[in-house]
C-alpha positions in Angstrom: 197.6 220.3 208.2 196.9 219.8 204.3 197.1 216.5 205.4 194.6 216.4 207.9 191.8 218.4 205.6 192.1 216.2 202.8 191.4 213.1 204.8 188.5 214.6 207.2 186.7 215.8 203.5 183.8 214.3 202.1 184.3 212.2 199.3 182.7 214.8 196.7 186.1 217.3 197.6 188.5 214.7 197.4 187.4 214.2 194.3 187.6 217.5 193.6 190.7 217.9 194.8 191.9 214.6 192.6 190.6 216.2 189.6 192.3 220.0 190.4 195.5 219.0 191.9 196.2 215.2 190.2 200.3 215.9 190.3 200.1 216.9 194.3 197.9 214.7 195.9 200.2 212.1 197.0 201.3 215.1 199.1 197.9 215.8 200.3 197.0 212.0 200.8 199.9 210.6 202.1 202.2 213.2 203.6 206.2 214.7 202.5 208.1 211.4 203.5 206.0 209.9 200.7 206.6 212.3 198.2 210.3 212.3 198.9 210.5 208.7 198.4 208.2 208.7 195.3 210.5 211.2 194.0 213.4 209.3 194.4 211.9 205.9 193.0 210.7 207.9 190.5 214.2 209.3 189.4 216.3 205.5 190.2 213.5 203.2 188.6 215.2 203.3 184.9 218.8 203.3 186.1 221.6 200.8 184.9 222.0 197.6 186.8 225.4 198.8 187.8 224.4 201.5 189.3 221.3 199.9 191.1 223.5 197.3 192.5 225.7 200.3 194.1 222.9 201.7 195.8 221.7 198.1 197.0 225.6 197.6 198.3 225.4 201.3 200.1 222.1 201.2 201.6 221.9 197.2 202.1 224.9 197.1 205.3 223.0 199.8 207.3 219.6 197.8 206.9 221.1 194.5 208.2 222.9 196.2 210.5 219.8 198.1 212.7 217.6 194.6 212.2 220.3 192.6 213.8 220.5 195.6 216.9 217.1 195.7 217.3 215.2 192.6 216.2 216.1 189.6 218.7 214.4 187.1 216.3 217.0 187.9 213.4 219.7 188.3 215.9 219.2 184.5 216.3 219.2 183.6 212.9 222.2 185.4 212.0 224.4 184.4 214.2 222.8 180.9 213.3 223.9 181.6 209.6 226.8 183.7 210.0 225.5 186.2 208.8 227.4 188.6 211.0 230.4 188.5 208.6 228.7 190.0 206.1 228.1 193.1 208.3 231.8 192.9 209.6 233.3 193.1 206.0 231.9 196.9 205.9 
């Protein structure tokens, strides 16, 4: 709902709002699954590489995985590639 007000406001309240609530807006702008993520870049951004590159190797397989499910066009070039191993090593 926060949501919803902040973008039907004139431009003189958002500014407002900008000036009142500078930490928050992101919430009222763009929603919670934005602020989450924000959060969470915020937090990883200054990390080691090692420990980047374990996050990468966690979240990585699941991402390849759903795009070759679900996207016919890198299905093709996958399986063209090999790719699929990659996803069968996990």
């Amino acid at each position: 709902m926060p949501r919803k007000i902040y973008h039907k406001s004139s431009e003189p309240v958002k500014s407002v709002i900008k000036k009142v609530h500078p930490k928050t807006l992101f919430l009222y702008a763009y929603g919670l699954q934005f602020a989450k993520y924000y959060k969470w870049f915020m937090e990883t951004q200054w990390l080691p590489a090692e420990e980047l590159e374990e996050i990468q190797s966690e979240r990585l397989p699941p991402i390849i995985e759903h795009t070759y499910e679900n996207v016919p066009y890198y299905q093709k070039i996958m399986v063209c590639y090999q790719t699929i191993s990659y996803i069968s090593q996990r």
